[in-house]
N, C-alpha and C positions, 0 to 999 in steps of 0.2 A: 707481723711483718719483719721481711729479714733489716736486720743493723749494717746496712752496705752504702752509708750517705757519707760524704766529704764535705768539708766547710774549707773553701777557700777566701780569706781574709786579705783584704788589698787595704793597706795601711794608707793613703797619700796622702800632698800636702793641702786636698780642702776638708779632709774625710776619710773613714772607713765605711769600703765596699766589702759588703759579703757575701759570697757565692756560694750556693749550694748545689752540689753534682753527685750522679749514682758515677758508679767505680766504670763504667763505660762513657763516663766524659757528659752524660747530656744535661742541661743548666735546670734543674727543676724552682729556680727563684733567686732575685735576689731584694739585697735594703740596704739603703744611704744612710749616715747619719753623718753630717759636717763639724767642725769645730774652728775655731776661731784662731785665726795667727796675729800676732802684736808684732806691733813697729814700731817700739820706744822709742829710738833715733834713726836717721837715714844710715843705710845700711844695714839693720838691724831686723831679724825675723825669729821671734821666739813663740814656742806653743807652751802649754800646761799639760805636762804628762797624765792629769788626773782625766783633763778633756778628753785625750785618747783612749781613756778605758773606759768613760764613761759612753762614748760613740762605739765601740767597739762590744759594749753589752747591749744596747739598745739595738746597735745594726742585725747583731745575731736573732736577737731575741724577734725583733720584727722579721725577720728573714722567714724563720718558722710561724710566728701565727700567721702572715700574708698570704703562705703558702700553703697554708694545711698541713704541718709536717711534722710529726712526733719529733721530738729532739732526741728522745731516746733509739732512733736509727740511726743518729749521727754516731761513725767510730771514728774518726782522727778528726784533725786540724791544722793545718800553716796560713802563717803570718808573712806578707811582703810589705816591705818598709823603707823608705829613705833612712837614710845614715845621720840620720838626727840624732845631736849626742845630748847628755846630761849627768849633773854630779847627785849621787844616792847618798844614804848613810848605808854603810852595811845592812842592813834590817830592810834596804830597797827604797825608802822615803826618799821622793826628789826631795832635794838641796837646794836645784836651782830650776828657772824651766827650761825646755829646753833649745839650744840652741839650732835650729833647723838648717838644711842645707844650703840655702836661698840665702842665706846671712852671711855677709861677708866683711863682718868688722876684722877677723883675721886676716887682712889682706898682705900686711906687714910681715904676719909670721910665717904668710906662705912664702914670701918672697925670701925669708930666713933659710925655711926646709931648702927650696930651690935650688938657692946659694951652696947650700955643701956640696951638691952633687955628689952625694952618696950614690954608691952604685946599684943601690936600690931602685933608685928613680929610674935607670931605664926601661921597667917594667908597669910604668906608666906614660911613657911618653917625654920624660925629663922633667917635668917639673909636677910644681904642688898646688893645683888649686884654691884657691879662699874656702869654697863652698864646701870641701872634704874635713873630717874629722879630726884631722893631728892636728891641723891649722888652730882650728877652735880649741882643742885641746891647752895646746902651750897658750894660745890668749888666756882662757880659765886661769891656768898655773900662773900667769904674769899678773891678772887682775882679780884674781878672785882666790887673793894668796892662803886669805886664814880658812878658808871652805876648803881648798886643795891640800892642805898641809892636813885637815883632820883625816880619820880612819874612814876613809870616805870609798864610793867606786866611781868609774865612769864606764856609762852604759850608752848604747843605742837607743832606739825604739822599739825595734823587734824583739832584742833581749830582753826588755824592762818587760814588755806587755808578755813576754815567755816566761817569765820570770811571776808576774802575777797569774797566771793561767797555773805555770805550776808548781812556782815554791822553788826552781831551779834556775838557776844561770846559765845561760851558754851564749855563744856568739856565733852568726853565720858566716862560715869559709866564702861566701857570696862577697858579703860585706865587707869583708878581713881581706882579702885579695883582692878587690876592688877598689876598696877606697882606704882601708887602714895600712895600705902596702904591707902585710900582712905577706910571708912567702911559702907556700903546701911543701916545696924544698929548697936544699940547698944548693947551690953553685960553685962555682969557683971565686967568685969575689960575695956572694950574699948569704948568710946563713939562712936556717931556715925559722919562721917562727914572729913574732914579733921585729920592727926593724930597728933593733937596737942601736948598731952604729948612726943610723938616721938620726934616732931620737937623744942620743948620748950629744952628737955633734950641738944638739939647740938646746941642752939644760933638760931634757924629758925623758930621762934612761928610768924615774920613777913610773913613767904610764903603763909600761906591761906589768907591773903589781895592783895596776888600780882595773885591772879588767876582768871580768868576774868569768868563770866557766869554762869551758869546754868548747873548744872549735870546731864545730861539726860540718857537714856538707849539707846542701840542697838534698833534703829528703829525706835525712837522719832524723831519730826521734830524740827528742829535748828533754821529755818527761811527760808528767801523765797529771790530765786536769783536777784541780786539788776538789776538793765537795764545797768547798766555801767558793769558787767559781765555778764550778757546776752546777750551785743552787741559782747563783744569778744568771748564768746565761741558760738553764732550760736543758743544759747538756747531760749526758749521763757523768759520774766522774769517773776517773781513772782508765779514758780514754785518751790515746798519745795526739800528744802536740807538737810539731815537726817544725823543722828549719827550711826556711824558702829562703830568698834573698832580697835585693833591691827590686822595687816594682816593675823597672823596664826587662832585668834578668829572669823577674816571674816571668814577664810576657816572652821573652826566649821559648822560657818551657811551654808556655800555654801555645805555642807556637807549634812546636814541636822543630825547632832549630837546633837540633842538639847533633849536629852531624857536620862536616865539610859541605861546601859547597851550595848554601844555601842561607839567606840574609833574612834575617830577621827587621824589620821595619815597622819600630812601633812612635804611631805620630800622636801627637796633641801641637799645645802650646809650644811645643819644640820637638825636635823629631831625634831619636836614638836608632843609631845603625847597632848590628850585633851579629856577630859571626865566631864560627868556633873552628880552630886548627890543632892537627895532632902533633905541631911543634912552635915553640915560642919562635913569633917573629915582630920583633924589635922597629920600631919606627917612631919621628918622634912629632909626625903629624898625628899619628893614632894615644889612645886611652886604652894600656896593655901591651904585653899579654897578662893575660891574669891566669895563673895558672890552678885550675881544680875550681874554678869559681864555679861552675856551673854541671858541666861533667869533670867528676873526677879522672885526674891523669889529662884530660886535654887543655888545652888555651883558650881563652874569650879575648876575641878583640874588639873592642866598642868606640864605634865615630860618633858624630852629633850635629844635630843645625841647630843653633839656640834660638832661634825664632822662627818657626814656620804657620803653623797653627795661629800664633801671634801677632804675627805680619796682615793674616787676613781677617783676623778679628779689628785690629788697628784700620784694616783698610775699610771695612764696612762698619766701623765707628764711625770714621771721617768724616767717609760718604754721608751717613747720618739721615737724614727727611726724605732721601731720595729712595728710602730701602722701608720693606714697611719692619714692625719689632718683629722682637723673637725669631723662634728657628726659621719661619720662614723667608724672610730677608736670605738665608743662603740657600733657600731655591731658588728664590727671583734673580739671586746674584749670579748661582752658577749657569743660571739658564741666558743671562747678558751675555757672560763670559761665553759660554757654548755657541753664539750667534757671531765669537770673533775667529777670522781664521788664527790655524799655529802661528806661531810667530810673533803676534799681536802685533801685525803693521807697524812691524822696525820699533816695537816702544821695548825696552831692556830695564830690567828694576836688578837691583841686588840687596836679597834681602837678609841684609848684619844689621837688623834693628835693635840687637841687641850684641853686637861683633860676631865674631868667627871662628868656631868654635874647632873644628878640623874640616880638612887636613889642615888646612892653614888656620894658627893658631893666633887669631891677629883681636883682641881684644880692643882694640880701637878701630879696627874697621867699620863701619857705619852703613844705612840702607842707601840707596840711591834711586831715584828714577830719571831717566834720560831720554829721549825721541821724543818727546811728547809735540803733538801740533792739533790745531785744531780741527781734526778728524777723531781723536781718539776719545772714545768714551768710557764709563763708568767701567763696562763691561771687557774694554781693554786692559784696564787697571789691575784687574784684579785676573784675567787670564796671565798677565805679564806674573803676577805674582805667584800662581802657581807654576808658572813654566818655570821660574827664579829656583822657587826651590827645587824642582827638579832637576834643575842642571848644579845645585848644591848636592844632591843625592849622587848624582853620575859624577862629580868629582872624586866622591869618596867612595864609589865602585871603580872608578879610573887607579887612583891609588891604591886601591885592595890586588886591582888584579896585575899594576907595575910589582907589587909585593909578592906575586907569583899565590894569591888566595883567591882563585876564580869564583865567581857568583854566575850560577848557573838559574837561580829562582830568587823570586824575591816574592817572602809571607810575612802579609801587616796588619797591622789591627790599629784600634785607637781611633778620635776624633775624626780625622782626615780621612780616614776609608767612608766615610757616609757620603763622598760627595765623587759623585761615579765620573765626573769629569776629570777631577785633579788625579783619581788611579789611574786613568787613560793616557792623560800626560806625563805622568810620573811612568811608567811602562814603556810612551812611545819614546822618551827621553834617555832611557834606561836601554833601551832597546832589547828589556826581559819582560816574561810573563810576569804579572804580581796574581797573586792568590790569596784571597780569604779565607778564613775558617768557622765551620759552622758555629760554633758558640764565638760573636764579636767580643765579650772581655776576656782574653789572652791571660790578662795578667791574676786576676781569679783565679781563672781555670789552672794558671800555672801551678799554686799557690794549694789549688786542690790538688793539682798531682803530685807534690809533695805530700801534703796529706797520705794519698795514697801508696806509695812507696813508704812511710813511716811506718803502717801499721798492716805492710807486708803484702797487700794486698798487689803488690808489682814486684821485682827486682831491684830495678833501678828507674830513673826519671827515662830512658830509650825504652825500655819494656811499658814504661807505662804509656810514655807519647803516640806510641805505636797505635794504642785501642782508645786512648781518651781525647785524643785529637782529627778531627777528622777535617778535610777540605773542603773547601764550599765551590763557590765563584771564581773564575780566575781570569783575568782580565789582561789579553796579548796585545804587545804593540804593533800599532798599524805602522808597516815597509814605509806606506805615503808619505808619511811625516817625517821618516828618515834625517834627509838632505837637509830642509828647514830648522830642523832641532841639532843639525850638526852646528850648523850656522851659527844658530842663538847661543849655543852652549860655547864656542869662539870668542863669541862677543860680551858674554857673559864674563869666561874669565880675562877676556883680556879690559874689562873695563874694569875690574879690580884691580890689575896691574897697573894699568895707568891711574888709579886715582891711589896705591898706595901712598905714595907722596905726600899728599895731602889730608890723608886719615892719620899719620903721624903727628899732624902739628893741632894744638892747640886751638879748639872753637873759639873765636873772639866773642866775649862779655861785655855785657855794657858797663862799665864803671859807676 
């Protein structure tokens, strides 16, 4: 049998996901294996990097016997990963474990980076997240002085786990442009490269000596599977292992969003917008430009709702005895919801259950529900909740397209697409077509298309999108609903307006 399979590897944060695809995109299987995040203190989210390799050999490994599948067809492999960092010894042994994205004990030292306003920052939006890498970085270097001071590295996830695959170092232009401010070139105020004067400004001009490799792009090959990981994972060796990026930028490619004029919309427990431009444009509600993260020479610019998926998990916890378990509980729910008209009879929710992530960047903004009387039921609740985020999503298509970046389609994958109500609303709200894709894990497939570009088998990630991605379903907003969702979306923002006031001040505590 011909050697023409891809493994595409989704690193995230409950688990690696492994997908296995022929070089024309179609999913012949995949396998879960989970691992376990610690919460020593509030605030705090660390993993054990050994967990990771150790789910990431079982995930493979089961992926092919499940399937029936010689390993020896598989030619390449990419890894997509949060920007989960940690400190090595040179020889690759963690030091420490590691500190994951979701961890926000560097809260302080983002507010530090922030502070200089280097003019790096406006290629992120102006400021520095907790959750991003430099942040945790300088915390390390402050509290975990004698580990930093030895002949030590700081790595990611994707590196480390590329790094045991093949004996090499490198880092992803994904990740580096994305979250390590990291710049593909220069300007007139930013060199190009590591952000020195950023890091110089807060005591960190040492971190670009502690990062190991080579800065590659989505698609480039990293190196080639050593025999001591090809005996464990069933692989042949000395077939290439390629660089993907962040898990929602896989889903980019697994999208095939790699062009103008078309959104990528990938949801779970929070939802990630993604759209790509063939010139940097600056704003400081948006995350970007990133420039090369994704297609080399073009821009990524990336919005967010930090709780959507989340909201209505929360909401059908609540609700609780009234729903029956498991997944069915969201047929019963969306079929309540389904029975309320648009609008959900004047009831309005805003949902910042966990603040506001853009455009408006209000980290104390909070959820609200408001209209409620006693006509409205279960099934209202939770329509209000998916209409909420929707008019979240059309915010951040309203500011793409004041920015002069029209959204002409919009292709989603993820949790949220299984519930054919909330696409219909999120469409009618949008007032665009959304469209699915025949294989629903995006971020795999993405992840295989690197693969596939690494060991030549495409061009580029646009040559490969072209054949390995194909459209399914596509689901157009009904005119009817227009007027109504102009309305809500009004009411929407301006009920945020009027309660900013109040999301500024301090919850009272009982003493």
């Amino acid at each position: 049998m011909e050697n023409n399979l891809v493994l595409g590897i989704d690193a995230g944060t409950a688990g690696v996901r492994a997908g296995i695809f022929n070089l024309q995109g179609q999913s012949l299987g995949f396998s879960e294996q989970s691992y376990q995040t610690f919460y020593p203190q509030p605030g705090w989210a660390e993993q054990d990097p050994h967990h990771w390799w150790e789910a990431l050999v079982q995930a493979i490994k089961h992926c092919l016997q499940t399937n029936n599948i010689d390993g020896q067809r598989v030619m390449g492999l990419a890894i997509d990963a949060p920007c989960n960092i940690l400190l090595t010894s040179r020889a690759g042994e963690p030091l420490t474990r590691s500190l994951i994205w979701m961890d926000l004990r560097a809260t302080e030292q983002a507010r530090a980076l922030t502070a200089t306003n280097d003019p790096v920052l406006r290629y992120c939006g102006g400021d520095v997240p907790a959750e991003w890498p430099i942040p945790k970085a300088l915390w390390l270097k402050q509290h975990e002085t004698s580990l930093w001071n030895q002949d030590t590295y700081l790595v990611d996830q994707m590196g480390w786990l590329t790094w045991k695959l093949t004996g090499e170092w490198a880092v992803s232009l994904n990740c580096a442009a994305a979250k390590w401010h990291y710049r593909a070139s220069a300007d007139e105020a930013t060199p190009a490269g590591w952000p020195i004067t950023l890091l110089r400004a807060v005591g960190l001009e040492d971190l670009a000596t502690k990062i190991p490799g080579q800065v590659l792009p989505m698609g480039a090959q990293a190196g080639e599977l050593t025999n001591a990981a090809a005996e464990q994972l069933g692989l042949r060796p000395g077939i290439a292992v390629s660089m993907s990026g962040i898990d929602a930028h896989a889903g980019m490619v697994g999208l095939n969003v790699l062009a103008p004029g078309t959104l990528a919309l990938i949801t779970g427990t929070s939802t990630c917008q993604l759209v790509q431009s063939s010139s940097p444009v600056i704003d400081r509600g948006l995350w970007g430009p990133f420039e090369s993260a994704v297609v080399v020479g073009d821009w990524t610019l990336e919005a967010g709702q930090a709780s959507t998926g989340g909201t209505v998990r929360w909401l059908l916890d609540t609700l609780g005895g009234t729903l029956p378990a498991g997944d069915e509980r969201y047929a019963v729910a969306d079929a309540a919801a389904a029975a309320v008209r648009p609008g959900a009879d004047g009831l309005t929710i805003l949902d910042f259950w966990q603040g506001s992530r853009t455009p408006i960047k209000d980290p104390h903004a909070r959820g609200m529900i408001w209209g409620l009387t006693p006509a409205h039921t279960p099934g209202h609740l939770l329509r209000a909740v998916y209409e909420a985020t929707a008019y979240g999503n059309r915010h951040i298509l309203t500011r793409l397209n004041e920015l002069q970046i029209p959204t002409n389609q919009i292709i989603a994958c993820g949790g949220g697409t299984r519930s054919s109500l909330w696409l219909q609303i999120l469409a009618d709200v949008a007032g665009l077509p959304i469209s699915l894709t025949a294989v629903p894990d995006a971020v795999s497939l993405g992840s295989a298309i690197c693969a596939a570009v690494g060991v030549g088998a495409y061009t580029d990630l646009r040559a490969a999108g072209q054949t390995m991605v194909q459209l399914g379903k596509t689901i157009e907003p009904d005119p009817a609903h227009q007027t109504i969702y102009d309305e809500g979306y009004a009411r929407y923002r301006a009920t945020y307006e009027a309660m900013t006031p109040l999301f500024q001040r301090p919850a009272p505590t009982e003493k």
